[in-house]
N, C-alpha and C positions, 0 to 999 in steps of 0.2 A: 238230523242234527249233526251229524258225523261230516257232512259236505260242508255246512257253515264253518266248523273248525278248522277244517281243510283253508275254506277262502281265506277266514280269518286268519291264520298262521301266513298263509301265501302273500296275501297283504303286507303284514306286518315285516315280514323278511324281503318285500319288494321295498320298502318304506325306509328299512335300515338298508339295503346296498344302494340305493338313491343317495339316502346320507354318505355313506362310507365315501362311496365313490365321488360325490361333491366334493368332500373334505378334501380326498386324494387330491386332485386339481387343484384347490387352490391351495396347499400346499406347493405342491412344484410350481405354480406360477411365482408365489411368493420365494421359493430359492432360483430364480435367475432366469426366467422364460421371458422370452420376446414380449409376450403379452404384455408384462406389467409395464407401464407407462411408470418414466421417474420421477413424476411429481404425485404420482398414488404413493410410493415408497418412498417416505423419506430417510430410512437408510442406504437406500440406492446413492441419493441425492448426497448427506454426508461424505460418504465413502468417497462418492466422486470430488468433494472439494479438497479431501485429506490427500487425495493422490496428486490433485492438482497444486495442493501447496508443496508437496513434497518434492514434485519430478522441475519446482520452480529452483533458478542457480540459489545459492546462497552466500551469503556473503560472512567468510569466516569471522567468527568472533571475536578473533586475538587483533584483528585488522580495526575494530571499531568501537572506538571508546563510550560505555554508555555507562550512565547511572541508574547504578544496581539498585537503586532504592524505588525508584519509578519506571524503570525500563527504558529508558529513552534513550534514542542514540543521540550522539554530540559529534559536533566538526567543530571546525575553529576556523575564523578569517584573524589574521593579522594584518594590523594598518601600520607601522611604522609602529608605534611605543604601546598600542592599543593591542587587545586581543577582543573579539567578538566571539561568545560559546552562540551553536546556532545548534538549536535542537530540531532534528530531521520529521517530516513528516512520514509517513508510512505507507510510499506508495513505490514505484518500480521503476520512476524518475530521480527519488532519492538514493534508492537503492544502486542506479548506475552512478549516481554522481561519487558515492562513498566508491564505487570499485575502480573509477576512476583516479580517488585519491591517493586508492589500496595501491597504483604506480608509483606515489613521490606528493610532494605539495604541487600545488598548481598559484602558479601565480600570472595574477589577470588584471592589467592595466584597466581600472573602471574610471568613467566620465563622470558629469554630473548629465541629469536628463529629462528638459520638463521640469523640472523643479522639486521634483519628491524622489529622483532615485538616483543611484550610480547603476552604470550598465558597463558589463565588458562581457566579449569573447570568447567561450569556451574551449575555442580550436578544434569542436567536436560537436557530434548530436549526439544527444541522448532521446531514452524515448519519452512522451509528453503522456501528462495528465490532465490536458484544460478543464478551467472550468472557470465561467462566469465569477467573480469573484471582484469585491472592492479591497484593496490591498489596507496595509495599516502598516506605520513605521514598526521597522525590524524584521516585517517580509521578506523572504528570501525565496524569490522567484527565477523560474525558467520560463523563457521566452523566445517562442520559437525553435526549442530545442537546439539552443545551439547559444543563448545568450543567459546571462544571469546577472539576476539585480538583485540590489539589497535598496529596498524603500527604506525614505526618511519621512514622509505625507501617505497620503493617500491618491490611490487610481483603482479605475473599475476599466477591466477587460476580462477577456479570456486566458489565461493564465493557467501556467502548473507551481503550484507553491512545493517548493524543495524543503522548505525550515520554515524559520520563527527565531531569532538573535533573542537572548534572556537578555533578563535583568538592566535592560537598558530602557531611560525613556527615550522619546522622541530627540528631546535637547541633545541629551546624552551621547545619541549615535549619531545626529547630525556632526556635531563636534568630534568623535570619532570618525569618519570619515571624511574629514575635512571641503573644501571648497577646491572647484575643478577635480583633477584628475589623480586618483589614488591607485597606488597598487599593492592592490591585495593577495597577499597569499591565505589560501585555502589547505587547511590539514588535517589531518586525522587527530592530532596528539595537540595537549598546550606547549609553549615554550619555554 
């Protein structure tokens, strides 16, 4: 009887440092070991995008006029007596085009083009977001990274959309942008 207790106990302390020592392991895998792959750990994965938006430039705040009630950032095109508010989309094409602004207005002799938009010249690239997309009057697109439209119809290409012009309808910005060739200035601030 005295051997059984012996096995018995041996067992049972072989049984807990099995345990212990499993726990150990994965313990330290889960604090930062090559092992764990990053989509087992989804705080790995956060942390990695919190760094990744951080170490992203920013574009100071005093520089960019947004309404505080919904968060949206706003530019402005002026046509001659017209102003157009164009609320930015949220991507890293809009983002250079505001730090472009952040130098001064920009102003940009646009044509008419095709029938549904004005297009002029940035004097610059910025970087692109394309995507497949049918436009809609008050689109405020880049093209080609280096041109920008504001649609008054509709067109389907691959496109990076910059904005979206409020409160206007179709009629409305047609006539605001008049027929042939306008120039627009692009700003930060109203007038």
């Amino acid at each position: 009887m005295n051997g059984r207790k012996i096995i018995s106990v041996m067992l049972a302390l072989a049984l807990v440092l099995g345990c212990v020592s499993g726990c150990g392991t994965g313990g330290q895998a889960q604090q930062g070991s090559d092992v764990v792959k990053e989509e087992e750990s989804p705080e790995l994965s956060i942390v990695s995008e919190a760094e990744e938006e951080a170490s992203a430039p920013a574009v100071p705040e005093e520089a960019v006029q947004e309404d505080t009630a919904e968060g949206e950032t706003l530019i402005y095109a002026h046509i001659g007596e017209n102003t157009l508010t164009i609320k930015l989309e949220n991507n890293s094409s809009a983002e250079a085009f505001v730090r472009l602004l952040q130098n001064g207005d920009l102003t940009i002799e646009m044509q008419d083009y095709g029938g549904f938009e004005k297009v002029g010249s940035l004097g610059t690239d910025l970087p692109t977001n394309d995507k497949r997309i049918t436009t809609q009057a008050g689109d405020v697109i880049l093209y080609q990274g280096n041109q920008i439209t504001i649609y008054y119809d509709t067109n389907t290409w691959s496109f990076t959309r910059l904005g979206r012009v409020q409160n206007l309808s179709a009629e409305a910005l047609r006539n605001a942008l008049g027929e042939g060739t306008a120039t627009v200035v692009f700003s930060l601030g109203e007038r």
